[in-house]
N, C-alpha and C positions, 0 to 999 in steps of 0.2 A: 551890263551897260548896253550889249545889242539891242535886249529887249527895250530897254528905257529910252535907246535913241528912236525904235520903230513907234513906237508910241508917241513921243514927241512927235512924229508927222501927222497922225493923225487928233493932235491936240490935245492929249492926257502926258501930265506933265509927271515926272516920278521921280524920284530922287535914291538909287540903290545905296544898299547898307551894308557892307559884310562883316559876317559876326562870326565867331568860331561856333562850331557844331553845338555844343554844348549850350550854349550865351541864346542859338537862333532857335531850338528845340524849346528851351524853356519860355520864350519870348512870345513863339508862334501855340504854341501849347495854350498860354495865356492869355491868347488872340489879341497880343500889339502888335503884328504887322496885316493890315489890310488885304496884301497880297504878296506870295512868294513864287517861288520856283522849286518844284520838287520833279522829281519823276518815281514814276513805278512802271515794272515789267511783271510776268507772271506767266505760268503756262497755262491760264485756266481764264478766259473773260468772267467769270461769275464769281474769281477770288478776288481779281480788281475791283470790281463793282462793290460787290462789299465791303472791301476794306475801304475804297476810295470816294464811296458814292451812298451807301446805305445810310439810312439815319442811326447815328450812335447810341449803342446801348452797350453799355460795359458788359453786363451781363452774359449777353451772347457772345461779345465781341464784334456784333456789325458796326460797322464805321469805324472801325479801329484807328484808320488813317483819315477818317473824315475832319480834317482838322478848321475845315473851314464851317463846318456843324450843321452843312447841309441837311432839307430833312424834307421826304419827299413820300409822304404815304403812298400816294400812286406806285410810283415807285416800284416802293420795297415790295409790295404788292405783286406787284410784274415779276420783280426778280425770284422774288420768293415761289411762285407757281413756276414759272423757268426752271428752279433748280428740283421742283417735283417731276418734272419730265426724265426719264432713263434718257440713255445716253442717245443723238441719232438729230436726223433733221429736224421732227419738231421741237425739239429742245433750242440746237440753234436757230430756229426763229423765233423763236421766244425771247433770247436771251439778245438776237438782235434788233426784234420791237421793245426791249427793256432799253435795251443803248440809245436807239432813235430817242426815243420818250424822255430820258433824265437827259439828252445833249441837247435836245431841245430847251431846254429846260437854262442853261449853261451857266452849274453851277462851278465848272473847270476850264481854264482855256488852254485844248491843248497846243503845245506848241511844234509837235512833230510827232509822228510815227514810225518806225522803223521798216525799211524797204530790205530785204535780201535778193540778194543775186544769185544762183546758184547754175555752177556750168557743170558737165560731167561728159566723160569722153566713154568710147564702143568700150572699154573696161570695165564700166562700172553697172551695175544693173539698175542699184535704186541707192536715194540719197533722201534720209530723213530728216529734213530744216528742223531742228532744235526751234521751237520757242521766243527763244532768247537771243538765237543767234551765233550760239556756239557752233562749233566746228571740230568733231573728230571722226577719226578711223573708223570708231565704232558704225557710226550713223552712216555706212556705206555699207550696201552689197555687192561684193566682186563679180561680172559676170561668168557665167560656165559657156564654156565651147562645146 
């Protein structure tokens, strides 16, 4: 409903629907709804992309979640030369002239990004942000006196 009243200001009128999981998969699978709401996370931008963004082909599996049937040779193009790179900075620039290119493009609107905060006190040495967000014990080094 947030979404549909910020839209009504700018004069796209919407009318949301809520369906149980099951009812809205089969629905959007079948492409009746225009536009929805989904999210994905991932620790990897080049598994987003292809699930989220690559043109679909059962076969491989690219676009797996491409449900809106986007389909962008350029593209896949970019992406697919990006994921020939070893690991290291020219890979992510690649993989981040791939992102510029299909946003440009705006086959997705997103609607937020995830921000972390992380604080650590003379105790701790190093603190490795999870991804996703998560938070444990593990992903801390104690520091040595």
């Amino acid at each position: 409903q947030a979404i549909a009243q910020s839209w009504a200001r700018i004069g796209v009128k919407v009318q949301p629907a809520a369906a149980p999981f099951s009812v809205f998969n089969t629905k959007r699978a079948a492409g009746d709804y225009a536009v929805w709401y989904g999210g994905a996370s991932g620790e990897a931008v080049d598994i987003i992309l292809h699930a989220l963004l690559a043109s679909p082909d059962p076969e491989s599996g690219n676009g797996a979640l491409n449900f809106g049937h986007y389909r962008n040779q350029a593209f896949d193009a970019m992406l697919a030369r990006a994921e020939s790179i070893q690991e290291g900075p020219e890979r992510n620039k690649a993989l981040a002239e791939a992102t510029e290119f299909v946003m440009a493009d705006q086959p997705i609107i997103p609607l937020y990004h995830f921000h972390h905060i992380v604080g650590y006190g003379p105790r701790v040495a190093s603190y490795a942000m999870h991804p996703r967000g998560w938070t444990t014990a593990m992903q801390t080094l104690a520091a040595t006196e």
